[in-house]
N, C-alpha and C positions, 0 to 999 in steps of 0.2 A: 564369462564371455562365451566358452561354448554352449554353454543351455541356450543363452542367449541366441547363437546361431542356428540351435537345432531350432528354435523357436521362430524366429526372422532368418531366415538365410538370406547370404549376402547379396542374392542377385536379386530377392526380394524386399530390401530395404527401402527401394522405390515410391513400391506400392504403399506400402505401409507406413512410409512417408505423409503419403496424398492421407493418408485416415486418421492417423493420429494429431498431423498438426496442420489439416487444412482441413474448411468446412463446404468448398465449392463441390465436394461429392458426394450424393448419398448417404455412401458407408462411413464417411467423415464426419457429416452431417448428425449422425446416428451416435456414434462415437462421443460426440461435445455434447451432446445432450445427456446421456447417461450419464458422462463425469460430470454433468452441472447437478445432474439429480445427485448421482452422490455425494459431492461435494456439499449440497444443502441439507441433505439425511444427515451427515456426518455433522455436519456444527448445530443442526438441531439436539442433536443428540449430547453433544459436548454442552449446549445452554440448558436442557434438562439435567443434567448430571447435578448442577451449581443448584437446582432447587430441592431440599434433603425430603420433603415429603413423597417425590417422585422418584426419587436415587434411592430411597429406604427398597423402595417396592421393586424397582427392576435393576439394580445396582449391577448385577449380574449380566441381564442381558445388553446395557446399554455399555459393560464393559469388552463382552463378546463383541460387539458392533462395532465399536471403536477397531478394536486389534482389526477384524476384518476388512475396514476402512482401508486401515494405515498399508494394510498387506497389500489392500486393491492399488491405493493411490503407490505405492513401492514400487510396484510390478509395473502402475504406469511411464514412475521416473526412472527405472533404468532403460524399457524399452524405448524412452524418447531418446535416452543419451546414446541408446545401440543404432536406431538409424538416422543420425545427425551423423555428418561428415565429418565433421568436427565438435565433440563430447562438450569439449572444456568452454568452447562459446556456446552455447546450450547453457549447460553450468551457471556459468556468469552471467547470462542475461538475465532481466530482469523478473518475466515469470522462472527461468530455472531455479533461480535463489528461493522466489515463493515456491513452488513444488517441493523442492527441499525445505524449506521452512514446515512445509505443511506437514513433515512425515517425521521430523526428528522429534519433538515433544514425545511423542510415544515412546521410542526407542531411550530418550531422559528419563523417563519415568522411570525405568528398570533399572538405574542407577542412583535417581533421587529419590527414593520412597518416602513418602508424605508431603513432597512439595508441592503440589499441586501443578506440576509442569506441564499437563498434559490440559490442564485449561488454556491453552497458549495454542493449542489444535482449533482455535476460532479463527488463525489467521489463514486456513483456508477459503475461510469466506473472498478472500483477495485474487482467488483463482476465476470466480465465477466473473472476472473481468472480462475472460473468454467470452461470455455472452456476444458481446458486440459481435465478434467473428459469428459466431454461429447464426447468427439472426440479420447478419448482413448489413449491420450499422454501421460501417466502416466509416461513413461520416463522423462518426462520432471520436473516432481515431483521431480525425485531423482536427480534432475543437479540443483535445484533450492536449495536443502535441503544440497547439498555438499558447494553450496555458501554461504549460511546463516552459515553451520559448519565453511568456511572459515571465514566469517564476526569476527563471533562470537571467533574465536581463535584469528584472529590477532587485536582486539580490545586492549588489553593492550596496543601492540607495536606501536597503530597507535596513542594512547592516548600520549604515552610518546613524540611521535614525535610531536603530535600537541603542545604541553609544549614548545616542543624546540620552534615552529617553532613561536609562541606567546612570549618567550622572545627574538628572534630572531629581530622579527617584532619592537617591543617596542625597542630595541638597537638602530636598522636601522633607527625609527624614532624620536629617540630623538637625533642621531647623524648629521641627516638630518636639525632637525631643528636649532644645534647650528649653521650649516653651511651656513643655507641658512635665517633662521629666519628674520636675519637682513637687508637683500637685497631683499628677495621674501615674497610677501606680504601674497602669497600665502600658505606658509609655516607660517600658523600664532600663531597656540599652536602645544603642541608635539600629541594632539590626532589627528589633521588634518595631521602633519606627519606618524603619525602614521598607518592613511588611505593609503598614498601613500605608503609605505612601504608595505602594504598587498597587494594591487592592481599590485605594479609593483612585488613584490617575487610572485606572485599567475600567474606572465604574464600576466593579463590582462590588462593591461596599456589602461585606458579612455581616458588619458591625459588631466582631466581637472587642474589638476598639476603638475608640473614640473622642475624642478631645471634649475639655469641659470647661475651658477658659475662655474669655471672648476670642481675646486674640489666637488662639487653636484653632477655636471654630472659622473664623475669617479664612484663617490660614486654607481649614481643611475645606472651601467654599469656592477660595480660589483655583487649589488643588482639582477641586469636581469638574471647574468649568475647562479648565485647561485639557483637561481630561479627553471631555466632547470635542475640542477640537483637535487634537491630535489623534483620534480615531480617524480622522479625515483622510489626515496624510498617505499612509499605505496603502489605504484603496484608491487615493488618486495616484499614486505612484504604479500601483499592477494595473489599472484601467488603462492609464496613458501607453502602458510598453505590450497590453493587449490589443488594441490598437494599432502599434505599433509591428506587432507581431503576423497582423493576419496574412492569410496568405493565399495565393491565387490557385497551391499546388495542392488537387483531390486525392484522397488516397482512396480507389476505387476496386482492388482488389485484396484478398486478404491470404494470397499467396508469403511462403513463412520461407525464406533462405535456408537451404541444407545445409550449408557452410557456417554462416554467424548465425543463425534462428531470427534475424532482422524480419521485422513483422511487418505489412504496411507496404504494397508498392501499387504503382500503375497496372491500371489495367492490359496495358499493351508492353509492357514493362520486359524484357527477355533479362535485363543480368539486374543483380540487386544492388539498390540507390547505395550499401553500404559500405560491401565489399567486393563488390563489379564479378562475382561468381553466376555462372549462368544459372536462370533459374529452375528452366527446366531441361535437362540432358536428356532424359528417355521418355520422356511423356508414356510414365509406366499407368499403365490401366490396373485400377483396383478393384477386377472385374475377375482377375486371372490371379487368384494368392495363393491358391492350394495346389 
């Protein structure tokens, strides 16, 4: 916490504020783009690693690069938690979890050797969400935040359908296997029926199984068609509560709450939709840091 301070001092948290987690300023501006560059350096580098003809040759440098990464993006997540008002809602919101997600793999590695934990440093790719902010799509916030409403409302109905659609499957394969049990070898307890039953109602048919009796085949014909139409169901159920969901409210700035890191307000907006904390107290200029 002191480096920290000697680094941002306290009277300029402010400012450092407006650059690290807003993009309406320049130096802010500047800032979201270098981490988007890094952020796609680094998972490049993470998806070459996975190919051994190019990991033979630079296995070295692409391991340097990583640690450098992980040290840069480090550096980034404790200075976010140092000038947020409040660390722990930082933390727990929803990019703080990814920023920490993004940097622990590495730090596993040095405990897990040989597990390949540090292939899981792809879920950086989940930060350059940030885009939107920095390129002023904030529209694109509120088409995001009407599907998540949608998600989140037709969640019951999609729960009850998946019930159906699990004693469905368990019918279909234990029906499968009186039929076939005894002639296909393949068909040899009800949870390997069981498997073809989800596979073929879901359409995806592998076909590393298969029925070979008339009545199988019937069976599994039926199975296909039912299939097609209960694909229907869950998109008419998220359509309907998307629909249902829209809304008249723009999210036209992409000013970030120092209090809860609540992302997303109005443009004219003075305290935030989340936690009514004012948004701007000093309208610090990040013109004056040094």
């Amino acid at each position: 916490m002191k480096l920290l301070n000697k680094i941002i001092p306290p009277n300029k948290k402010e400012a450092y504020h407006e650059i690290i987690f807003e993009a309406d300023t320049p130096r802010g501006k500047i800032f979201d783009i270098a981490l988007i560059l890094l952020i796609l350096a680094s998972v490049t580098i993470v998806m070459l690693e996975t190919v051994k003809s190019i990991d033979l040759k630079f296995h070295t440098l692409f391991k340097v690069l990583e640690w450098v990464f992980t040290i840069v993006f480090t550096i980034e997540y404790l200075l976010r938690l140092h000038v947020t008002k409040r660390p722990m809602k930082y933390a727990t919101s929803f990019f703080g979890i990814i920023d920490l997600l993004a940097i622990l793999p590495s730090f596993l590695g040095l405990f897990l050797i040989g597990s390949q934990i540090e292939s899981l440093l792809v879920i950086r790719a989940l930060r350059l969400l940030r885009v939107f902010r920095v390129l002023k799509m904030v529209s694109f916030l509120r088409h995001g935040k009407i599907i998540l409403v949608a998600l989140k409302q037709s969640a019951p109905k999609i729960l009850v359908f998946l019930f159906f659609i699990v004693i469905l499957t368990v019918v279909f394969g234990s029906v499968m296997y009186l039929v076939e049990g005894t002639t296909n070898s393949k068909f040899s307890s009800i949870p390997e029926s069981i498997y073809w039953a989800i596979v073929t109602l879901t359409t995806v048919g592998y076909g590393d199984i298969s029925p070979t009796t008339p009545l199988g085949k019937f069976l599994a014909s039926c199975v296909m068609i039912i299939g097609y139409a209960i694909i229907a169901v869950p998109t008419g159920i998220v359509s309907s509560e998307l629909i249902n969901a829209g809304s008249d409210d723009e999210i036209t700035s992409t000013q970030v709450c120092r209090y809860c890191s609540h992302e997303g307000h109005d443009e004219e907006a003075k305290y935030c939709k989340k936690c009514g904390e004012l948004l701007n107290e000093e309208n610090p200029s990040t013109n004056d840091l040094f």
